[in-house]
PDB file as gemmi writes it, atoms N, CA and C in Angstrom:
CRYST1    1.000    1.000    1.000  90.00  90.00  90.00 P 1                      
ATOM      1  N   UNK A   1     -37.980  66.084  -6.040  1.00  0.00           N  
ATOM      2  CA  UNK A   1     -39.061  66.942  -6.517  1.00  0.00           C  
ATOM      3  C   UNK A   1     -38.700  67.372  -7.939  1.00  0.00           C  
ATOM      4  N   UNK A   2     -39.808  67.465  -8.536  1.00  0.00           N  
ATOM      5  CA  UNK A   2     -39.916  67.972  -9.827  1.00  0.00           C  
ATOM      6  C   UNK A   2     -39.280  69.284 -10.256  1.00  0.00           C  
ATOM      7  N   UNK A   3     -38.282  69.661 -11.392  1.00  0.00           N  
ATOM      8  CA  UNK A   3     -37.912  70.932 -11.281  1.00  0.00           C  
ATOM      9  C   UNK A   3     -38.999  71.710 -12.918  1.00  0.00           C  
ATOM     10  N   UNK A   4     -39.329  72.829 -12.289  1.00  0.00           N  
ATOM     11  CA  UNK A   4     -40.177  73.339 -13.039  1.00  0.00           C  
ATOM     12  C   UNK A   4     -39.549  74.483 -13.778  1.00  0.00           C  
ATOM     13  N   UNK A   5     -40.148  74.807 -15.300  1.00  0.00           N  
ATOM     14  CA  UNK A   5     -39.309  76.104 -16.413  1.00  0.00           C  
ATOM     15  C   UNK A   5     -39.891  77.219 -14.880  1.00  0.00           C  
ATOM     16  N   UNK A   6     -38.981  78.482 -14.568  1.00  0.00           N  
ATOM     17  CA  UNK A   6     -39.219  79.272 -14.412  1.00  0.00           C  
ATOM     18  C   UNK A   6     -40.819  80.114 -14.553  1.00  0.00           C  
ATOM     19  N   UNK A   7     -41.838  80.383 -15.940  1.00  0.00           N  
ATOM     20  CA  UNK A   7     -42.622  80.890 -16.161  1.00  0.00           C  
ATOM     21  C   UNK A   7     -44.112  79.828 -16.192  1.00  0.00           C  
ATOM     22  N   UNK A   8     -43.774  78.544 -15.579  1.00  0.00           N  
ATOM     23  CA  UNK A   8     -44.351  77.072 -15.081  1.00  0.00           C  
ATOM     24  C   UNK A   8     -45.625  77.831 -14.042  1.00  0.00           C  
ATOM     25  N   UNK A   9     -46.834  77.423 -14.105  1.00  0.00           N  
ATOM     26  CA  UNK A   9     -48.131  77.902 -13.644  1.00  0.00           C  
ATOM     27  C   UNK A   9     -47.677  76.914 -11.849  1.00  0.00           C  
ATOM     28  N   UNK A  10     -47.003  76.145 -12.031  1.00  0.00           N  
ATOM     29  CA  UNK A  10     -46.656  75.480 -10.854  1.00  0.00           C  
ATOM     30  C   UNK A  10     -45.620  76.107  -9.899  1.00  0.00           C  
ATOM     31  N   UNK A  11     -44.902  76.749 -10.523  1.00  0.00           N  
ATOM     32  CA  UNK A  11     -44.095  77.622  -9.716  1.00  0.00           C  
ATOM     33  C   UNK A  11     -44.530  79.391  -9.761  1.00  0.00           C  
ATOM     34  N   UNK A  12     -45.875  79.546  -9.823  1.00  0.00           N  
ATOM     35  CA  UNK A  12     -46.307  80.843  -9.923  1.00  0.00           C  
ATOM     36  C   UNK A  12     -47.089  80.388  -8.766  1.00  0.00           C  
ATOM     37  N   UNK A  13     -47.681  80.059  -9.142  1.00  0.00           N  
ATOM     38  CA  UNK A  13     -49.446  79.629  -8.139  1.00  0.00           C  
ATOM     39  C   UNK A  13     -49.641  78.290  -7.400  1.00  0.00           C  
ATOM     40  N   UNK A  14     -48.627  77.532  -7.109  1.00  0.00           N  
ATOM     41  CA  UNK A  14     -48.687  76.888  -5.832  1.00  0.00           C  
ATOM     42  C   UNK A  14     -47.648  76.576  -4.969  1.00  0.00           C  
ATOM     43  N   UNK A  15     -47.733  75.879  -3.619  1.00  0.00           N  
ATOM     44  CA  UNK A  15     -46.449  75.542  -3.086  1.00  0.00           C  
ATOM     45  C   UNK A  15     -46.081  73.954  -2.920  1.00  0.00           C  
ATOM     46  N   UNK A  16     -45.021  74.519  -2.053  1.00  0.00           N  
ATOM     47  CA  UNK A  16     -44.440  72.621  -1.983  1.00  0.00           C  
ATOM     48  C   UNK A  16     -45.127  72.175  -0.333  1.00  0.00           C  
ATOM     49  N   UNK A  17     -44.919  71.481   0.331  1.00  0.00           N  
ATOM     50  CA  UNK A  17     -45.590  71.242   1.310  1.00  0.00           C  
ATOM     51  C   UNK A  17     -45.574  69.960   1.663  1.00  0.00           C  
ATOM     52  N   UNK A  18     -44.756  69.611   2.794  1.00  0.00           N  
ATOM     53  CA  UNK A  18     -43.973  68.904   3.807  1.00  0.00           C  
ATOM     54  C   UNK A  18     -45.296  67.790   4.987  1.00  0.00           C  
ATOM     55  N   UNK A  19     -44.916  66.821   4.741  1.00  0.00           N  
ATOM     56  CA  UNK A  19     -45.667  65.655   6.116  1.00  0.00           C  
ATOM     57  C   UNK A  19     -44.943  64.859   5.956  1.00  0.00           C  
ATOM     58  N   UNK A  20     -45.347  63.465   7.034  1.00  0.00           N  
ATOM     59  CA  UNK A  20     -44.672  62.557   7.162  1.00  0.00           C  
ATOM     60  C   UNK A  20     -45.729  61.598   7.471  1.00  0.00           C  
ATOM     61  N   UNK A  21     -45.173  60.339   6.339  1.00  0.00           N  
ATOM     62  CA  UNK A  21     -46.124  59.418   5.775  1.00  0.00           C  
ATOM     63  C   UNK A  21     -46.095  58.001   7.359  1.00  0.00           C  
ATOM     64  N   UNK A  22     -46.909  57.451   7.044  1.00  0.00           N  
ATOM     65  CA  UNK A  22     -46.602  56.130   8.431  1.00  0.00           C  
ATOM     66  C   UNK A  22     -45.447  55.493   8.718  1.00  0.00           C  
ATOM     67  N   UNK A  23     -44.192  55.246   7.265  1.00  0.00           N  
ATOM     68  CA  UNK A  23     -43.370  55.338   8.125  1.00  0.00           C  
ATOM     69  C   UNK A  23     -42.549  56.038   8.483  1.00  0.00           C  
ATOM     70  N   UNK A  24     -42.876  57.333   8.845  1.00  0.00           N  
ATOM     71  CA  UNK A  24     -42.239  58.099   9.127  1.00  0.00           C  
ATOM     72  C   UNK A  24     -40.980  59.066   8.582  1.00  0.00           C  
ATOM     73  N   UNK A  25     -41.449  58.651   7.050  1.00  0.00           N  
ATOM     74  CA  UNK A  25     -40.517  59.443   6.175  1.00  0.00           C  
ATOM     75  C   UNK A  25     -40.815  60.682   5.626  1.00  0.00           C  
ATOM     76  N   UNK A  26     -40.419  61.241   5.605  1.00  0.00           N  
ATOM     77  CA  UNK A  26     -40.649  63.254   4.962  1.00  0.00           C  
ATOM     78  C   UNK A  26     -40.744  62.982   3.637  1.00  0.00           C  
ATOM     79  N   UNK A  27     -42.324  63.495   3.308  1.00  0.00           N  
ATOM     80  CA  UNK A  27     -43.017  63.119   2.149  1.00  0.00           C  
ATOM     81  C   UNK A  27     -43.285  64.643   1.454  1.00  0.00           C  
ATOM     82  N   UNK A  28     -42.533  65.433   0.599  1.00  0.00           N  
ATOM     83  CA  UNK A  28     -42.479  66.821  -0.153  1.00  0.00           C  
ATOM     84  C   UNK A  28     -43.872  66.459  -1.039  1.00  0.00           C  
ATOM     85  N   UNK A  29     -44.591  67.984  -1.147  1.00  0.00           N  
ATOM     86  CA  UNK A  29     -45.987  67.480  -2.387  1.00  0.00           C  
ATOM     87  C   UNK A  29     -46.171  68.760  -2.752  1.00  0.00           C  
ATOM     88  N   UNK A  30     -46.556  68.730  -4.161  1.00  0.00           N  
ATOM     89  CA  UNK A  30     -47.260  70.190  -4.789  1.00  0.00           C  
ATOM     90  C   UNK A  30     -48.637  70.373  -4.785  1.00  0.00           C  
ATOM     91  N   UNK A  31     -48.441  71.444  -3.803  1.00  0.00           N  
ATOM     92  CA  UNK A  31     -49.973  72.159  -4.093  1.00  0.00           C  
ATOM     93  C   UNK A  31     -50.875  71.911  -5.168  1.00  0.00           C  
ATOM     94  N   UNK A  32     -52.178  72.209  -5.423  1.00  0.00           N  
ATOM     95  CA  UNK A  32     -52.614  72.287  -6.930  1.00  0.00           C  
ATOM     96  C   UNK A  32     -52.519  73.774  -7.408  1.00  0.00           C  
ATOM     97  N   UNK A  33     -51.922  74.045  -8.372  1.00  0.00           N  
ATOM     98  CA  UNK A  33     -51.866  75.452  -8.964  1.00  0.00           C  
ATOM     99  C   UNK A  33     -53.206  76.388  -8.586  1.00  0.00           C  
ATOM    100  N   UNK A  34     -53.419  77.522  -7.872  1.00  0.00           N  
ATOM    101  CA  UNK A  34     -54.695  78.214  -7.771  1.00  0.00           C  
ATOM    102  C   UNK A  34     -54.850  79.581  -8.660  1.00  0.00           C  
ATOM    103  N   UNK A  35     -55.067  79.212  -9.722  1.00  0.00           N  
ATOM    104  CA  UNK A  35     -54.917  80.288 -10.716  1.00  0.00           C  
ATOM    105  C   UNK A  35     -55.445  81.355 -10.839  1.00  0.00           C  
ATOM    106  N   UNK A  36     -55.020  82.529 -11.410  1.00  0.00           N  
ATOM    107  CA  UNK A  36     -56.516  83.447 -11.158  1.00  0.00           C  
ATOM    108  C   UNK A  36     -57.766  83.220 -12.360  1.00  0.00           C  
ATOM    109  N   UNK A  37     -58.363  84.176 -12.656  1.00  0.00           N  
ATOM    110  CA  UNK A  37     -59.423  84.213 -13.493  1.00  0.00           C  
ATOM    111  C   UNK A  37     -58.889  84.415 -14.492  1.00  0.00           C  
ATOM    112  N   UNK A  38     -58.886  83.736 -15.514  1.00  0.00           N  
ATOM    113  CA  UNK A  38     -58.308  84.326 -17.007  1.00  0.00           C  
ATOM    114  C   UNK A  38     -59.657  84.968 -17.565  1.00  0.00           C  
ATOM    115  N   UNK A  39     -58.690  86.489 -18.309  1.00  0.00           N  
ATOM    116  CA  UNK A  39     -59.514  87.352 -18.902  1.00  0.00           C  
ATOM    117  C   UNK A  39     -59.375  87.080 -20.563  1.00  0.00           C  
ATOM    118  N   UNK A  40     -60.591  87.223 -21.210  1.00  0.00           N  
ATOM    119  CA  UNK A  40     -60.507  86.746 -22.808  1.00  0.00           C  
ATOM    120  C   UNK A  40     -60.505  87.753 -23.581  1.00  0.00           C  
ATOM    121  N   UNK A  41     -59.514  87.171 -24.322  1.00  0.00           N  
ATOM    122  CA  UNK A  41     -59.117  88.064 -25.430  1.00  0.00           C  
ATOM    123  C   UNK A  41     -60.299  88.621 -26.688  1.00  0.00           C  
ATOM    124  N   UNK A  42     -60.647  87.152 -27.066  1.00  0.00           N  
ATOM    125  CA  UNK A  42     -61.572  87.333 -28.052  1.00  0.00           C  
ATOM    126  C   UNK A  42     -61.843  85.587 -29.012  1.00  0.00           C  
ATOM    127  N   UNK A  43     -62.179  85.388 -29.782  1.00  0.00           N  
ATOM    128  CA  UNK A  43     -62.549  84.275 -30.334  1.00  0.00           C  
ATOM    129  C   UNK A  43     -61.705  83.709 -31.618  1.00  0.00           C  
ATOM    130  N   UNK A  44     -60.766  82.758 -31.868  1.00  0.00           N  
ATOM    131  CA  UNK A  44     -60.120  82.379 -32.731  1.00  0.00           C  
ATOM    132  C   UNK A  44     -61.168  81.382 -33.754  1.00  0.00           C  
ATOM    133  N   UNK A  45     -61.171  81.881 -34.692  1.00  0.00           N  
ATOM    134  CA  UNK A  45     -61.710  80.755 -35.691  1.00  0.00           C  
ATOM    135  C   UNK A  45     -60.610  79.818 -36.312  1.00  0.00           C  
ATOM    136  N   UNK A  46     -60.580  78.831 -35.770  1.00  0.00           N  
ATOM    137  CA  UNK A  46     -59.468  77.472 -36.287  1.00  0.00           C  
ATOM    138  C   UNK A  46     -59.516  76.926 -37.567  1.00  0.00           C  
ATOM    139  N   UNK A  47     -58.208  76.998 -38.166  1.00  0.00           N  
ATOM    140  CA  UNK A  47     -58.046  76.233 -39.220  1.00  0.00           C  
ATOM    141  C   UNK A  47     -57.787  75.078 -39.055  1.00  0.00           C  
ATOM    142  N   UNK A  48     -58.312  73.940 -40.460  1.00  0.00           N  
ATOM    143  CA  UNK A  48     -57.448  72.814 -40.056  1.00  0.00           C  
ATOM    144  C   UNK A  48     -55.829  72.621 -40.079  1.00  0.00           C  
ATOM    145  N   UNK A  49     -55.484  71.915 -39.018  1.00  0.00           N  
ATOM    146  CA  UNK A  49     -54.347  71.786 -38.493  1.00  0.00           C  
ATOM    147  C   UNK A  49     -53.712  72.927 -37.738  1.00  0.00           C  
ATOM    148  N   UNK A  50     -54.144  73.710 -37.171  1.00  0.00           N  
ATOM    149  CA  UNK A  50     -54.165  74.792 -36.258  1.00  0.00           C  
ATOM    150  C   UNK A  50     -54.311  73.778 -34.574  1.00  0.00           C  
ATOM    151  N   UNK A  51     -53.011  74.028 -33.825  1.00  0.00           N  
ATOM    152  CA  UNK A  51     -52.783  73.168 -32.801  1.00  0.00           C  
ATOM    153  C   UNK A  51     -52.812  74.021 -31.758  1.00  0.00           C  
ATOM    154  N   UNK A  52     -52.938  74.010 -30.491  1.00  0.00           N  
ATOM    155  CA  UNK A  52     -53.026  75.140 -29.279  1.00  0.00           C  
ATOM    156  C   UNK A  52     -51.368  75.716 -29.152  1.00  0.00           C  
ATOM    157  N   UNK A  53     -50.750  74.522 -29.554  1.00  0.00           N  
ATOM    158  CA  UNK A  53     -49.733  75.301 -29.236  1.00  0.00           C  
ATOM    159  C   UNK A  53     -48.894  76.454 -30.180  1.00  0.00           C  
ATOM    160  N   UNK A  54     -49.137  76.018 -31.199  1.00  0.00           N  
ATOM    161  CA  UNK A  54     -49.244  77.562 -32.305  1.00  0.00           C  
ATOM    162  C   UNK A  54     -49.970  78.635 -31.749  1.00  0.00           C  
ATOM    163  N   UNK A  55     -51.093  78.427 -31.847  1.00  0.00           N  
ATOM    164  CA  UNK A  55     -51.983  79.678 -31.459  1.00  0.00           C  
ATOM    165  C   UNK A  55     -51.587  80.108 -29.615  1.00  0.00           C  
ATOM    166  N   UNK A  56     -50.907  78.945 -28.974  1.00  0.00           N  
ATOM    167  CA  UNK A  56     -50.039  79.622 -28.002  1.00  0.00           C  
ATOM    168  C   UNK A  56     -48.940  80.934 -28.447  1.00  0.00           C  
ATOM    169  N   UNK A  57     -48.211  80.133 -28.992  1.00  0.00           N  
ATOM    170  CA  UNK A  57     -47.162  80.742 -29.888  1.00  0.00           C  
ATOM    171  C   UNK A  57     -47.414  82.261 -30.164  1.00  0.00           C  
ATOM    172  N   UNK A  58     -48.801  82.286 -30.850  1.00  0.00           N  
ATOM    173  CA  UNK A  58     -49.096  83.477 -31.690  1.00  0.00           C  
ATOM    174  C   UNK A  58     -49.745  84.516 -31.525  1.00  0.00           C  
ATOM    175  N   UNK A  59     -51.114  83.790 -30.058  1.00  0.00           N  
ATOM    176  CA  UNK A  59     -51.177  84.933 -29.367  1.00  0.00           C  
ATOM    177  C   UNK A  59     -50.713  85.389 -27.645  1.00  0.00           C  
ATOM    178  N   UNK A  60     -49.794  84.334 -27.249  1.00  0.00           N  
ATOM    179  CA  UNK A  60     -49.840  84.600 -26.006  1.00  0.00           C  
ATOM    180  C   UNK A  60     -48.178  84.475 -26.055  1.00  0.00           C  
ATOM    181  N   UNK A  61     -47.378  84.482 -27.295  1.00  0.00           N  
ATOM    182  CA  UNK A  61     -45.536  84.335 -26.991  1.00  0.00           C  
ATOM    183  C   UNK A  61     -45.242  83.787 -26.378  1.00  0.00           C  
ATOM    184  N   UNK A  62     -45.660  82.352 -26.238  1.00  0.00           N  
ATOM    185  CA  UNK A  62     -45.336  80.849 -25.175  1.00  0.00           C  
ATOM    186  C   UNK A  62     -46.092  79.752 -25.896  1.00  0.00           C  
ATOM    187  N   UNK A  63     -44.987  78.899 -26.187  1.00  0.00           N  
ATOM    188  CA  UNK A  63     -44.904  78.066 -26.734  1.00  0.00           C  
ATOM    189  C   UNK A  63     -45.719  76.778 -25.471  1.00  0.00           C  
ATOM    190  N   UNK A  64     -45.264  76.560 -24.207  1.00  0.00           N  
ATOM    191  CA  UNK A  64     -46.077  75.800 -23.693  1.00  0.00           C  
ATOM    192  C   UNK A  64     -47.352  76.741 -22.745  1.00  0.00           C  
ATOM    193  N   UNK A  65     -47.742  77.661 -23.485  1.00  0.00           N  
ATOM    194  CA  UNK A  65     -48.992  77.911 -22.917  1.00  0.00           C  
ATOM    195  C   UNK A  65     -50.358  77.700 -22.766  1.00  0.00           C  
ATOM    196  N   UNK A  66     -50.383  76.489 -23.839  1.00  0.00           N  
ATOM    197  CA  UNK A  66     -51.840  76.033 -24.560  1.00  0.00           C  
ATOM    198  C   UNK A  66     -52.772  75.138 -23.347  1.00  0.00           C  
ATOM    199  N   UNK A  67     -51.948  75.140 -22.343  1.00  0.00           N  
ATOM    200  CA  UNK A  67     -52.666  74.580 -21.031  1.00  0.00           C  
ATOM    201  C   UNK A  67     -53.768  76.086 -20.857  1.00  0.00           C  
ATOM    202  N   UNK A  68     -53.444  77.511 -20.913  1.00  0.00           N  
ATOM    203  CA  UNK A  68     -54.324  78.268 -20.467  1.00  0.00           C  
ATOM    204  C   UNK A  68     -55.226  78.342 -21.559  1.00  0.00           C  
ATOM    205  N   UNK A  69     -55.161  78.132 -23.218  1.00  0.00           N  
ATOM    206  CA  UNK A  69     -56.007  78.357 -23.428  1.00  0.00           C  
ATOM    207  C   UNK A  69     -57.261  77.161 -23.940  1.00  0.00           C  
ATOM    208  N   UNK A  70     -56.696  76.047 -23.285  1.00  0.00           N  
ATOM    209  CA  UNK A  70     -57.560  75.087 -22.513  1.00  0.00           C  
ATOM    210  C   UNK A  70     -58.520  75.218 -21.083  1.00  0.00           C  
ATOM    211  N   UNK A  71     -57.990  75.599 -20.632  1.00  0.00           N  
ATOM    212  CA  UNK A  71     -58.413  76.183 -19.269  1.00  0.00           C  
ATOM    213  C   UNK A  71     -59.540  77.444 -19.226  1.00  0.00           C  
ATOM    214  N   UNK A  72     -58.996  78.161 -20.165  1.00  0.00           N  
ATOM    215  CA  UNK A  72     -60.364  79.265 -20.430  1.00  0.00           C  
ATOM    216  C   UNK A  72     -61.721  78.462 -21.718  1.00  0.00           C  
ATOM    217  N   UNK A  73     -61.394  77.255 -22.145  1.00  0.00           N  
ATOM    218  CA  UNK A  73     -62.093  77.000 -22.743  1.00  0.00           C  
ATOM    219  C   UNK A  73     -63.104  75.413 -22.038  1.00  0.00           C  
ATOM    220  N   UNK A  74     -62.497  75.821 -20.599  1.00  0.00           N  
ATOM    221  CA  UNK A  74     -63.187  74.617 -19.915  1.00  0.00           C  
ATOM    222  C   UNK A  74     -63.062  73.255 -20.258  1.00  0.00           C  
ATOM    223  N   UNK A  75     -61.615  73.266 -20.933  1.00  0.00           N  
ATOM    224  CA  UNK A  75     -61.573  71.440 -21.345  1.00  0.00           C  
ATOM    225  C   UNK A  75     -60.483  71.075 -20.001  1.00  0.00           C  
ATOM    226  N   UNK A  76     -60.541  70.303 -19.631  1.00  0.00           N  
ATOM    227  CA  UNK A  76     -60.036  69.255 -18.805  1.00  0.00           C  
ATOM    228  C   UNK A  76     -58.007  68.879 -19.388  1.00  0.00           C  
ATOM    229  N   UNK A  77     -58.326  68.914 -20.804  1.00  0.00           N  
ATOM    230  CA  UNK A  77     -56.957  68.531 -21.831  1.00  0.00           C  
ATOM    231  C   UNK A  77     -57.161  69.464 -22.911  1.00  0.00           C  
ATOM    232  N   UNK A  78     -55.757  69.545 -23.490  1.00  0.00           N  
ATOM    233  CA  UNK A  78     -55.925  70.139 -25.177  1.00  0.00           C  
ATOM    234  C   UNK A  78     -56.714  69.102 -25.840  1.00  0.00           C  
ATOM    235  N   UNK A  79     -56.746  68.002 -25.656  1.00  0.00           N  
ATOM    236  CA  UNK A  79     -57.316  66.731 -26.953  1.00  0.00           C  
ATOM    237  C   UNK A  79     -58.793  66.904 -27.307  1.00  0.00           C  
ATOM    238  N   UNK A  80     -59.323  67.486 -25.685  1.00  0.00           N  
ATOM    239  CA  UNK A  80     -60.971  67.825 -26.031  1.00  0.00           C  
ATOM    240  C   UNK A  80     -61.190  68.517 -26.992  1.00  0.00           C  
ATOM    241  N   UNK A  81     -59.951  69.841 -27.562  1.00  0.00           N  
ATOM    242  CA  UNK A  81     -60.440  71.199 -28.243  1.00  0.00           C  
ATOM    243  C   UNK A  81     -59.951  70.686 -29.632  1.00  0.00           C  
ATOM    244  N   UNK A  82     -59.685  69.602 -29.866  1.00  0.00           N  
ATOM    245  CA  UNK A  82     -58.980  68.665 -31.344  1.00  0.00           C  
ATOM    246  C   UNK A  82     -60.503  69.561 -32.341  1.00  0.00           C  
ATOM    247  N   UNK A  83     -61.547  69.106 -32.397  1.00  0.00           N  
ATOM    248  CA  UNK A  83     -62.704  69.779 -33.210  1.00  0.00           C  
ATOM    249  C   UNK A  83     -63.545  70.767 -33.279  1.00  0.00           C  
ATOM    250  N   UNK A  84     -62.479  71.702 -31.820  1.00  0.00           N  
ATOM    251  CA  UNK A  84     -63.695  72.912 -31.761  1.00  0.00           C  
ATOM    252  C   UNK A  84     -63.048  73.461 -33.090  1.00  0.00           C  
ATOM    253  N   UNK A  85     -64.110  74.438 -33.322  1.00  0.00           N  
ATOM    254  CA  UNK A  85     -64.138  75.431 -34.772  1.00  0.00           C  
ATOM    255  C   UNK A  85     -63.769  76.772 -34.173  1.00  0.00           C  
ATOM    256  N   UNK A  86     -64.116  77.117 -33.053  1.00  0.00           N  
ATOM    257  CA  UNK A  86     -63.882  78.639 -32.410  1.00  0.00           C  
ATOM    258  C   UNK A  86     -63.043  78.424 -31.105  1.00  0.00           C  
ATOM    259  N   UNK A  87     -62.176  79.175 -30.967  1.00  0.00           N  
ATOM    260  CA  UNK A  87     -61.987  78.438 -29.147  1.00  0.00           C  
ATOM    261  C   UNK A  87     -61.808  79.968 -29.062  1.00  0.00           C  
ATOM    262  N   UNK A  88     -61.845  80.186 -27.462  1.00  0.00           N  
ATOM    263  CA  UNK A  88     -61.239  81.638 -27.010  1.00  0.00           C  
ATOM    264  C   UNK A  88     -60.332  81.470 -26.603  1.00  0.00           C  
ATOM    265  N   UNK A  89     -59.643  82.717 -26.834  1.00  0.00           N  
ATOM    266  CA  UNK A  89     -57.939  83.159 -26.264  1.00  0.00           C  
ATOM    267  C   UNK A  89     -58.181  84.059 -25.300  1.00  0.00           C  
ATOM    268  N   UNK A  90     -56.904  83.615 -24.229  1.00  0.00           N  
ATOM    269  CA  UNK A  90     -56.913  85.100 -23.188  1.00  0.00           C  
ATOM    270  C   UNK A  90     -56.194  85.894 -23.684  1.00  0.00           C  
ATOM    271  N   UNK A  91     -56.441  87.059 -22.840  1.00  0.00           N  
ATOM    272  CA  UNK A  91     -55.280  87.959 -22.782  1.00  0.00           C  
ATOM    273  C   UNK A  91     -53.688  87.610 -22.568  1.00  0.00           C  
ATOM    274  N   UNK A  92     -52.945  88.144 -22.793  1.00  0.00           N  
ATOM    275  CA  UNK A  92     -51.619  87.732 -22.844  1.00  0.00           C  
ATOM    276  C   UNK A  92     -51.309  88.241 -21.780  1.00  0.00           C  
ATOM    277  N   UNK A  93     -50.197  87.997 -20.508  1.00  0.00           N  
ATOM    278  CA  UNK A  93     -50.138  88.341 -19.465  1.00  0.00           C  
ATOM    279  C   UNK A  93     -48.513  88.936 -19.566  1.00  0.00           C  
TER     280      UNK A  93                                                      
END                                                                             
């Protein structure tokens, strides 16, 4: 199994979880993360070359946090938010 950073949305909000496949081997699996509602901060106007994970950096003090503020911006990936002009930030937790 995968070992996850400590502050990892995978080791907050889901579990591991145990079956056994046909042949009968003990098959470990991760939950899907069940997150709560992220609350928004307010609206970033992006510069060019302004990357999520800076503006992770700058407003949320986590460097790999740019998964949440993908997630409050309804993209699927960071790559979708490559041309937004505004994105929203959450709150910092």
């Amino acid at each position: 199994m995968a070992t996850f950073e400590k502050n990892s949305r995978y080791v907050k909000y889901s579990e591991v979880t145990t079956s056994v496949d046909r042949q009968g081997r003990e098959v470990r699996a991760l939950t899907p993360a069940e997150l709560p509602q992220a609350q928004e901060l307010g609206l970033h106007q992006r510069r060019d070359g302004q990357r999520l994970d800076h503006l992770s950096s700058y407003y949320l003090d986590q460097d790999t946090g740019y998964w949440r503020i993908a997630r409050l911006n309804d993209a699927m990936s960071p790559d979708v938010l490559t041309d937004a002009r505004q994105i929203k930030i959450p709150v910092r937790r």
